[in-house]
N, C-alpha and C positions, 0 to 999 in steps of 0.2 A: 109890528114888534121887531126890536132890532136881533140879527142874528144872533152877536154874544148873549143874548140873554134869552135865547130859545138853544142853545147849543151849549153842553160843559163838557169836560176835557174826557178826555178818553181814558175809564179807571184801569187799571192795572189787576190782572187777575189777584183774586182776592187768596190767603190764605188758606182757604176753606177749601178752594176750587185744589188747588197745587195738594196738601192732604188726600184730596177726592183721588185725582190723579195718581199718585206715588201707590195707593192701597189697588187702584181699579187695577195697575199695570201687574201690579204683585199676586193680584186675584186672577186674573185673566192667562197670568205666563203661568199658573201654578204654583208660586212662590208660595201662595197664600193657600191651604189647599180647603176643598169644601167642606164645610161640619166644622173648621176652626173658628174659635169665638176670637173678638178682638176685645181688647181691655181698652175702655178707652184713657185709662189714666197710662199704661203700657207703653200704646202708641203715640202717646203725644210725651212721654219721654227721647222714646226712640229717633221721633221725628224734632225734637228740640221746640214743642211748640205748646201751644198751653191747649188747654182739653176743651175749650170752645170752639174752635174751629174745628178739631176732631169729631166733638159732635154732629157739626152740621157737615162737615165730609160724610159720616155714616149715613143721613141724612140723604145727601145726594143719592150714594150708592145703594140703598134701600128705594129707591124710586125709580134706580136702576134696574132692580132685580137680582142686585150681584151681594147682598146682603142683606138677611131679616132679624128685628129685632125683638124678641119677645121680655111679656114682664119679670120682673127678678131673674128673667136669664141674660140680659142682655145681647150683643150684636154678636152673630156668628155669619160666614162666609156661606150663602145659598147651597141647598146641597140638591141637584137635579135629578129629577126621577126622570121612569119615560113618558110619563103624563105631561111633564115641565117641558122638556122635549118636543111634546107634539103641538104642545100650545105656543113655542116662540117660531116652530118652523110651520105653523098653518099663518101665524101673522107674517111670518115672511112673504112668503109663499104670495098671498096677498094682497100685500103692497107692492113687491117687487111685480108681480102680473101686471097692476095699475101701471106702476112706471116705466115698464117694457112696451105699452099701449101708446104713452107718449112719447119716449123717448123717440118709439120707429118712426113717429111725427116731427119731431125737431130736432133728431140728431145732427149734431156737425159735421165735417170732418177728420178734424184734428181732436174731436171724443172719439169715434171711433178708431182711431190713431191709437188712441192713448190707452184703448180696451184695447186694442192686439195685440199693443205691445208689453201690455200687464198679462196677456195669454200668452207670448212666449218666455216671460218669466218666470211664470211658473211652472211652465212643461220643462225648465233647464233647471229649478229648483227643483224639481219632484225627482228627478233624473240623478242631480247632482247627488243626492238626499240630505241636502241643505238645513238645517235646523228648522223644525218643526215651525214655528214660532214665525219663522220668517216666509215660509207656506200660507198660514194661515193667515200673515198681514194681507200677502197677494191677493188671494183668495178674495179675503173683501175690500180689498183697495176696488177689483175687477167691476164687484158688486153694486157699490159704491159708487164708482163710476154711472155706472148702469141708471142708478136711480139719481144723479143730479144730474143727468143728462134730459132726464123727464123735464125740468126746471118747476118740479108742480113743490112747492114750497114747504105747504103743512106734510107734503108726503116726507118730503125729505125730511126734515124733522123729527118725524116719525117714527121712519128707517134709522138713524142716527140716534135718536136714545133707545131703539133695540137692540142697537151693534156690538154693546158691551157683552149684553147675552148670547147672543152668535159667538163671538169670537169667544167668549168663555167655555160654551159650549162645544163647539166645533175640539178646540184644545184639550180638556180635559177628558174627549171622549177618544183622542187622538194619541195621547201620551205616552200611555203602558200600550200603544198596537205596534204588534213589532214590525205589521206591514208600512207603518209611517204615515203621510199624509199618502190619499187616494193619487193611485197612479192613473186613472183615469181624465183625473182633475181638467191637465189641459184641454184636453179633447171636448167635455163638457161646453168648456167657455169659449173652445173656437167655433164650435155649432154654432152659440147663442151669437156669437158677433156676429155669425156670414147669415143670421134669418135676419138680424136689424139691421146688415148693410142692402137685403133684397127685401123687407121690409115687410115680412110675413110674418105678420102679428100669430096667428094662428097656429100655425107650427109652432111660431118660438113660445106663447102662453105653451102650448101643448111638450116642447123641450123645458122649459124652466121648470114646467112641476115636475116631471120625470127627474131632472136632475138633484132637485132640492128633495123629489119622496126619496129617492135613491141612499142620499146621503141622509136621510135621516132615519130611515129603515140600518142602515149600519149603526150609525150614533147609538139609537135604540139597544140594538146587539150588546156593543159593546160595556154601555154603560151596565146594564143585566148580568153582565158578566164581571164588571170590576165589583158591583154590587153584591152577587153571591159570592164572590171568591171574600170580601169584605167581610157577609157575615159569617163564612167559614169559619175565619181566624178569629173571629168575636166568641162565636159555639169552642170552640177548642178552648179559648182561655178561659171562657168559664165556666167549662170541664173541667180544666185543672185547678182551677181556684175549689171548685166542689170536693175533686178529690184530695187536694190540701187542707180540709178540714176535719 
């Protein structure tokens, strides 16, 4: 068989994908915030665009976990408990262990380059107190790294359509803390480089969970607390709605 006719041209991200895109970036920085519903006729005015692709954007990001759609309620922005919590950081947790096993086997060295040099950028963002937002890109750029250095394919994969929940997570639970992103942060990630540059699987599985329960033991915290302080002001008004009648 001749090439041209086993080979077509290279499509251009579709409509639907760029939709997915614009709503995940708006979900993820907070723009968009949890418990909000999307209209899909709303959005595809806003975005100038007709409400099938809108569709199939919700579509995406509900297979994300960054949006659920219920019947006659339609599409609202995931709202995370600490159950939701401990279920996206145990699959971390356990992917990321797998790809720390490989990686300490075929790291390069210009990955590990490229992980130190994502560790001193964030010890000079956390330092600087740099916009939150650009904390947390580092944060999992680092990660990230981490796991395609593994070169294990379905892993990666894997890690990369969890990533939007991480980074959603990690942000929204990081927002209203007036201590900012964890100043601990760099230090975490320069450990984990110096066991895969000496190649101590065992330690480093044993630092990866300590760092990822660490930060999710706070996440937890916090989110508990935006949570009751939430339904505070929910009991209050409708106490005075009672008493208004």
């Amino acid at each position: 068989m001749k090439k041209e006719n086993v080979l077509s041209p290279v499509k251009k991200i579709s409509l639907s994908e760029q939709v997915a895109d614009k709503l995940r970036q708006a979900i993820v920085n907070g723009r968009i915030k949890p418990g909000e519903r999307l209209i899909e006729e709303q959005v595809a005015a806003l975005m100038k665009s007709s409400r099938g692709p809108v569709r199939d954007a919700f579509l995406i990001l509900e297979r994300e976990g960054l949006v659920s759609g219920e019947q006659n309620r339609g599409t609202a922005v995931t709202t995370m408990s600490a159950e939701d919590i401990g279920e996206v950081w145990s699959l971390r947790l356990a992917l990321e262990s797998l790809a720390l096993q490989y990686t300490i086997e075929r790291i390069k060295a210009k990955e590990l380059e490229a992980m130190e040099k994502i560790t001193d950028d964030i010890s000079i963002c956390v330092k600087s107190r740099l916009p939150l937002g650009r904390a947390v890109d580092l944060d999992l750029k680092f990660h990230e790294c981490l796991v395609n250095a593994s070169g294990h394919k379905r892993l990666i994969s894997w890690w990369k359509e969890l990533r939007s929940q991480i980074w959603f997570v990690i942000f929204s639970g990081n927002i209203e803390h007036t201590g900012g992103f964890p100043k601990e942060a760099g230090i975490w990630h320069r450990k984990i480089v110096e066991v895969i540059r000496h190649k101590k699987l065992d330690e480093g599985i044993g630092l990866l969970k300590k760092h990822l329960e660490h930060s999710n033991l706070s996440l937890k915290k916090r989110y508990l607390t935006i949570t009751e302080r939430e339904n505070n002001v929910k009991n209050i008004k409708r106490r005075k709605r009672n008493e208004a009648r």
